[in-house]
Legacy VTK file of the C-alpha trace (Angstrom):
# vtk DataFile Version 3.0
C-alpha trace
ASCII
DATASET POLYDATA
POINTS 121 float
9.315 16.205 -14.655
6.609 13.590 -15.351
4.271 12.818 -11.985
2.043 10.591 -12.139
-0.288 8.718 -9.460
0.799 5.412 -7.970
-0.636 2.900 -5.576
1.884 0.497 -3.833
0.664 -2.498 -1.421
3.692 -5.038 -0.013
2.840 -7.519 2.268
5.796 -8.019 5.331
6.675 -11.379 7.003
4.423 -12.248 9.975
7.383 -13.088 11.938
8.660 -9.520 13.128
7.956 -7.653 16.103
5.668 -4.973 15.727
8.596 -2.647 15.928
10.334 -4.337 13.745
7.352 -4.192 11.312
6.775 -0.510 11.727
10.641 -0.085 10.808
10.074 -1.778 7.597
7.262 0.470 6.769
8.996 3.677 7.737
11.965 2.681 5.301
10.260 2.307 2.527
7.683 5.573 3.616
11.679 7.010 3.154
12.433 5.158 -0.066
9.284 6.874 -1.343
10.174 10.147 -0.141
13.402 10.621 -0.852
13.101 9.672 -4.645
10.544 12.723 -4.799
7.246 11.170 -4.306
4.610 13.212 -2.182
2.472 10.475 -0.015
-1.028 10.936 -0.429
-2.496 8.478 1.774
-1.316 5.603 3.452
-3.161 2.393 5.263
-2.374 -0.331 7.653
-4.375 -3.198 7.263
-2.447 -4.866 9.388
-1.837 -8.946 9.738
-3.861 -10.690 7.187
-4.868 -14.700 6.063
-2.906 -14.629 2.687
-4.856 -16.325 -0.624
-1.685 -19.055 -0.394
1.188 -19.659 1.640
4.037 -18.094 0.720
7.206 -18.964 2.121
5.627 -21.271 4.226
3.667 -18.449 6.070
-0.144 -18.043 5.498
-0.394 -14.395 6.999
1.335 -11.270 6.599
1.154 -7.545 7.698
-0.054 -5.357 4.092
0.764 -1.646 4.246
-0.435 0.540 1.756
0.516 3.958 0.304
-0.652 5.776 -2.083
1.347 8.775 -3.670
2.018 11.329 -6.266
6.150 10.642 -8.002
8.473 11.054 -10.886
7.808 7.622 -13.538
11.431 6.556 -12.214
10.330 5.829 -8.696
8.744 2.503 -9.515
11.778 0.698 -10.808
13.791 2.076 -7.305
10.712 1.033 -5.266
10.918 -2.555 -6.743
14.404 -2.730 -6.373
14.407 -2.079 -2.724
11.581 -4.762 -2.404
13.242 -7.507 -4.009
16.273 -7.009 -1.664
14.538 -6.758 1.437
13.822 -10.550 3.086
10.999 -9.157 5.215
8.918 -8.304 2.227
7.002 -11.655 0.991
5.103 -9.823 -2.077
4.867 -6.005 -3.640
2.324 -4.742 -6.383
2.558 -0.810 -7.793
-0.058 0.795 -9.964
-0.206 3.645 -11.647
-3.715 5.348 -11.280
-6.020 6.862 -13.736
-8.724 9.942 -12.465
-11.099 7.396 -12.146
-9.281 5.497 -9.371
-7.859 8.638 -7.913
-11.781 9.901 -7.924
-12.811 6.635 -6.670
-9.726 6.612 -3.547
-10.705 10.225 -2.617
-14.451 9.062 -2.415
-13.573 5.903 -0.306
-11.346 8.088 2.108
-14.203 10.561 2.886
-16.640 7.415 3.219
-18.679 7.921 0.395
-18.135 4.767 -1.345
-17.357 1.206 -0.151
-19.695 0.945 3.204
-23.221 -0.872 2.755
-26.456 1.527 2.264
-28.464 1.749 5.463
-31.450 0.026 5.009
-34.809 1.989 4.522
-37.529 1.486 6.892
-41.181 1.850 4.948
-43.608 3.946 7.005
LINES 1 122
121 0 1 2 3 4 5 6 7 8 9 10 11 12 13 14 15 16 17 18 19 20 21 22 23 24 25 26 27 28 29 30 31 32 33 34 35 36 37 38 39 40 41 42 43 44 45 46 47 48 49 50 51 52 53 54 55 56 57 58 59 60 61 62 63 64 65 66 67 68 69 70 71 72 73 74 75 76 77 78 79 80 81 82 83 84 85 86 87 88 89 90 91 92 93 94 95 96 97 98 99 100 101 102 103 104 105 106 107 108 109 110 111 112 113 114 115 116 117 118 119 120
């Protein structure tokens, strides 16, 4: 079976509790795993000032997860977006060894934090 590399981000209305938010993650953490995908990583980056309002809202809570899956996942992942209410917007991508590279790096801190500053003696 084909596997590739996949990065998924939704954002989830601002209006649930946080229980209720952490249920919507865990289903689609399921959704992921029980359509074969092996979860690599995951983030909460918790509530967030959106670009523009969407339905009326200007926050929501993005969750991350980033995982290894049969090609057929994506179009079952989308599908369970689009009929959930609580999710306000969803983007997949597929990654290439450069991104997977660069996500590795970023997780051990190598990449994405500002250089100290060097002091001249």
């Amino acid at each position: 079976m084909n596997h590739k590399h996949y990065e998924t981000v939704f954002i989830i209305t601002p209006v649930l509790s946080e229980e209720q938010m952490r249920d919507t993650v865990e289903k689609f953490r399921k959704v992921l795993v029980d359509n074969g995908a092996e979860i690599i990583h995951e983030e909460n980056w918790g509530l967030r000032k959106l670009a523009y309002p969407i339905q009326h809202k200007s926050t929501g809570f993005y969750q991350l997860f980033e995982f290894k899956a049969p090609v057929s996942i994506v179009n079952t992942l989308h599908t369970e977006y689009s009929r959930d209410e609580r999710i306000m917007r969803y983007l997949t991508t597929a990654l290439d060894k450069y991104a997977i590279e660069y996500n590795e790096k970023r997780r051990k801190g190598l990449v994405g934090k500002k250089k100290e500053a060097q002091t001249v003696a």
